[in-house]
N, C-alpha and C positions, 0 to 999 in steps of 0.2 A: 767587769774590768773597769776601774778608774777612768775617765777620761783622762785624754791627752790634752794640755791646754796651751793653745793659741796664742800668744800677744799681738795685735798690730796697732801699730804706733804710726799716727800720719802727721808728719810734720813738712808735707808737701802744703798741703793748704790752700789749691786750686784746684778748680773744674776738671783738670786731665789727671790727676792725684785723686781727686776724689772719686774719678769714673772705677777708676784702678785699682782703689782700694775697697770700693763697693763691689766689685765684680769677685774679691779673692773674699769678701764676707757672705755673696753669697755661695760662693762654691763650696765654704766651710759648711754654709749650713745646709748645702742639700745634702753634703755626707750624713747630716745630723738625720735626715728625712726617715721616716720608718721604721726607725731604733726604736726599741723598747726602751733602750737608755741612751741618753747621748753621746758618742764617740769623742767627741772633742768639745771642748768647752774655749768659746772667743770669748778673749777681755782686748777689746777695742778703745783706743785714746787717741780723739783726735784734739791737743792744743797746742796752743800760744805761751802757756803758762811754763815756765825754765824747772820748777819745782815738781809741777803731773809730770814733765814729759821725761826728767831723772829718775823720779818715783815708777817707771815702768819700764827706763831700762833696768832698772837695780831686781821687779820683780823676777820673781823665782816662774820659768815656764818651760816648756817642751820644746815652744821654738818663739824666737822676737822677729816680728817679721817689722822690719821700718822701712817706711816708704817716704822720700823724699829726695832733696837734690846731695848728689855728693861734689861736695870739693874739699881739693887739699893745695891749694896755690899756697897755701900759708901753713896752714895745719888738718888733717883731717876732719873732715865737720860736714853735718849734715843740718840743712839749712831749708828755709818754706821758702816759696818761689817770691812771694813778697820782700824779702830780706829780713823781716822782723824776730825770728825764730831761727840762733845759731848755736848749734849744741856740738861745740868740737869734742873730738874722742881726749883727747888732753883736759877738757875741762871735767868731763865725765871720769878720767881715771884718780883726778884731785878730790873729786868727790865720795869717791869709793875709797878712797885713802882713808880719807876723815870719818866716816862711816865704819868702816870696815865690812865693806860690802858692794862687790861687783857686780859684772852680771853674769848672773846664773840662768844658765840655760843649755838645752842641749845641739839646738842651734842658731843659727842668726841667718836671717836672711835679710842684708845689706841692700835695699830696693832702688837702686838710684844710680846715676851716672859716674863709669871708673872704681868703681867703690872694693875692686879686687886686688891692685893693685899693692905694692910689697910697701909700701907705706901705710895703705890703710892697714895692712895685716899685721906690720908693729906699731900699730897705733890701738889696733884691738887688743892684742896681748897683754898690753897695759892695764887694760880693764877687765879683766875675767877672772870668773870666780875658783872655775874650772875646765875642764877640755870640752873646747866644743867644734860642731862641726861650719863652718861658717859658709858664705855664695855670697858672692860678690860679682861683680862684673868687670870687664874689660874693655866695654866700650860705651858709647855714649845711645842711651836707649831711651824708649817710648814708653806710655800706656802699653800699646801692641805687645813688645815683646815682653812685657811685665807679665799682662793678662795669659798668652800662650806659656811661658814657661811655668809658672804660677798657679795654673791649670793643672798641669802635667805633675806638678813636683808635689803638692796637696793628695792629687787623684793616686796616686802609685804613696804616698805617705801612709794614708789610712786604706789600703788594697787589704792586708789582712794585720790592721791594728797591731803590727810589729811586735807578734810574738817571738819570744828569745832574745831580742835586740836592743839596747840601748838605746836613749831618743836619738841621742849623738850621731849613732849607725843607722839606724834608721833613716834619718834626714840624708845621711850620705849617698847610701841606697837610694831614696828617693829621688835626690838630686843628680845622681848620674844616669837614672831611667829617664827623667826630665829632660836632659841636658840631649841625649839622643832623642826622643820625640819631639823636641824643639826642631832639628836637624831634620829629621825624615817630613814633620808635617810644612817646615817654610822650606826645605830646600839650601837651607843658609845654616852658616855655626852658631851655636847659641854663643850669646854674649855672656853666660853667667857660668861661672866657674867655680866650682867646691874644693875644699881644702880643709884641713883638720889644723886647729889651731889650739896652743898650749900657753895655758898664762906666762908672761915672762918673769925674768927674774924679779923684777919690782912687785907684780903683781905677786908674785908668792911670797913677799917680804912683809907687805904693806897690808895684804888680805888674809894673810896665814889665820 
């Protein structure tokens, strides 16, 4: 069977970002542990650079996982904790215009503060290539609850290599197995919420 493949894209850019997203790389790869063939294939990017960090939402994968801060005071964007590195979902869907090419994948995992909210979710619709399944959040979170949901959503992903299932359904499945073991292991709601999202009209005009 193919590998399923990975994106994580860190445009956090600090120590508690970096802990965070070293911790979901190696979880990847201890799934990878003992395979005769590897299950999942990680393509990891961590920059600075406005051009890598577009070149890897636009690539083609199973699931984009980005890690970073989210705000939308102005416009939905995900930003490094420095300030230096501001990739709003508006600048990304101008680029997918011009390109003819959004992103594809089967899900998105939106790593970072608020990032669930009905603004960021027509703000992604904008950009997509196709239906995916997306996790976002609804409150204002840590490494902590990164690393425990993150854990969970990974481990129950690859449980039986998602025979029959779409990566889309998949991730969904996995997301809402997560979403309860968040729950049962802290005692508290997970902050991270799944939703199935549908390019909107632009994007089906402009990406056709």
């Amino acid at each position: 069977m193919k590998p399923r493949r990975v994106s994580l894209l860190d445009l956090g850019l600090d120590s508690s970002f970096d802990a965070a997203m070293t911790f979901v790389q190696s979880t990847l790869q201890n799934i990878n542990a003992g395979c005769d063939e590897p299950i999942v294939d990680i393509d990891f990017v961590r920059s600075r650079d406005p051009d890598t960090v577009l070149s890897a939402f636009t690539a083609s994968c199973d699931v984009l996982h980005v890690m970073a801060h989210g705000d939308h005071s102005v416009t939905p964007t995900f930003t490094s904790s420095d300030g230096k590195v501001n990739i709003s979902l508006e600048q990304l869907g101008e680029v997918a215009a011009e390109q003819g090419q959004g992103i594809s994948t089967g899900a998105i995992i939106a790593d970072g503060c608020k990032t669930g909210t009905g603004v960021w979710q027509k703000a992604v619709r904008d950009c997509l290539q196709g239906e995916v399944t997306y996790i976002g959040t609804s409150a204002i979170i840590g490494w902590h609850e990164s690393g425990v949901f993150c854990s969970a959503f990974y481990g129950a992903l690859f449980r039986n290599r998602g025979r029959g299932m779409t990566p889309a359904d998949q991730a969904r499945d996995a997301a809402e197995r997560a979403i309860k073991a968040y729950a049962l292991l802290t005692d508290k709601s997970c902050p991270f919420k799944v939703m199935t999202l549908k390019p909107s009209k632009k994007a089906r005009i402009v990406l056709a």
